[in-house]
C-alpha positions as CSV (number, residue, x, y, z in Angstrom):
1,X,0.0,0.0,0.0
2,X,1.3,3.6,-0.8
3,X,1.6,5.7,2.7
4,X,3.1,8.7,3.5
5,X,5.9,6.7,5.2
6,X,6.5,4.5,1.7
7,X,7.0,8.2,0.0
8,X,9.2,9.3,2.5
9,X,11.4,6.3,2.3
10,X,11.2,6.3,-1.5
11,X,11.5,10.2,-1.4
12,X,14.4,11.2,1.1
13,X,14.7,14.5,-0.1
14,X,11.5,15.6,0.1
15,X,10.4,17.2,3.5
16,X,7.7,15.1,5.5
17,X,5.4,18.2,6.0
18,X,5.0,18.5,1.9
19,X,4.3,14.7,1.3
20,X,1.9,14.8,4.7
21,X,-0.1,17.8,3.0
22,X,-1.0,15.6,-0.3
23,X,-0.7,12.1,1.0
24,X,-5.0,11.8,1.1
25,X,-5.7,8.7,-0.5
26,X,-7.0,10.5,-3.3
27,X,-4.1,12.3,-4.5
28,X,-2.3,9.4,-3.4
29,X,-4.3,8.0,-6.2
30,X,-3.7,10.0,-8.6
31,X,0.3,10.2,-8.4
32,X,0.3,6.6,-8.7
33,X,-1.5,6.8,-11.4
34,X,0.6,9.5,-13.2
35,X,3.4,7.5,-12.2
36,X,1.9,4.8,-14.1
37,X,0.9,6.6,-17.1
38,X,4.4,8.1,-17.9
39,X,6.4,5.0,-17.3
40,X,4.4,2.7,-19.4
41,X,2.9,1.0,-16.5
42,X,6.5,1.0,-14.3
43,X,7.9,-0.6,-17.0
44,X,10.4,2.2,-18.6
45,X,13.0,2.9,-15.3
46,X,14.6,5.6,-17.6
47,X,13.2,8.5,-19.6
48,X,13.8,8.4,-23.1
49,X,15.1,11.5,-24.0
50,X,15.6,11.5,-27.9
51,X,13.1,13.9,-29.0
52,X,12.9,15.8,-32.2
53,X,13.2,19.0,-32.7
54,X,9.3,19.6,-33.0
55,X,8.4,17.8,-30.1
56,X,11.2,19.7,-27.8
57,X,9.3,22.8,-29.2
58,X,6.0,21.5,-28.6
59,X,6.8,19.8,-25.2
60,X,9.1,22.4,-23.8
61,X,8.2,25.7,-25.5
62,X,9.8,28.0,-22.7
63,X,13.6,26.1,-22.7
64,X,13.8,25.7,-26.7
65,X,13.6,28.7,-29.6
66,X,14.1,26.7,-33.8
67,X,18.0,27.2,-33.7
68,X,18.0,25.3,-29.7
69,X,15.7,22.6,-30.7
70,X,17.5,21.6,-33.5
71,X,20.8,21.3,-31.7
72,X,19.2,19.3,-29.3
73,X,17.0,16.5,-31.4
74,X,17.7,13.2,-31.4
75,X,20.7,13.9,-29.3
76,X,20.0,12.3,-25.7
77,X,23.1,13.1,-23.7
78,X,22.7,16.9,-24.6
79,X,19.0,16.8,-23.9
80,X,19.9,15.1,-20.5
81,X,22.5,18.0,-19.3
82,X,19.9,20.8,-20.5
83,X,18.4,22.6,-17.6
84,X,14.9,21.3,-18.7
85,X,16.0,18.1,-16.8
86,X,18.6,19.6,-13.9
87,X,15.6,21.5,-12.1
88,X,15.3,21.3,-8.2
């Protein structure tokens, strides 16, 4: 069962008070289930990263202008150093 105190363990870095104010069963639900979705049911442990250029644009419109997204597509390891993917 997914608790608070299975977050926390799986989450160390995040404080106890933020996980205690949306660990209700129902949004418990529902990040489980977004978990889910993105990950192709917990299947994909990594995030494939090798977008094209229109998709960075269309996925990430504020970190990417033409001349950024084309550097970037189809290029993984530079996608995966871009700030999109560093953010606290």
């Amino acid at each position: 069962m997914l608790t608070a105190d299975v977050l926390s363990a799986a989450l160390p870095t995040v404080r106890p008070t933020d996980i205690a104010r949306f660990a209700t069963p129902l949004r418990l639900a529902a990040f489980l289930a977004q978990i889910a979705r993105e990950s192709g049911q917990l299947r994909a442990l990594v995030e494939n990263l090798n977008y094209s250029a229109e998709a960075l644009l269309r996925v990430f419109p504020r970190h990417f202008d033409t001349a950024g997204a084309a550097a970037y597509a189809r290029q993984p390891g530079l996608c995966q150093s871009h700030g999109q993917w560093r953010r606290g």
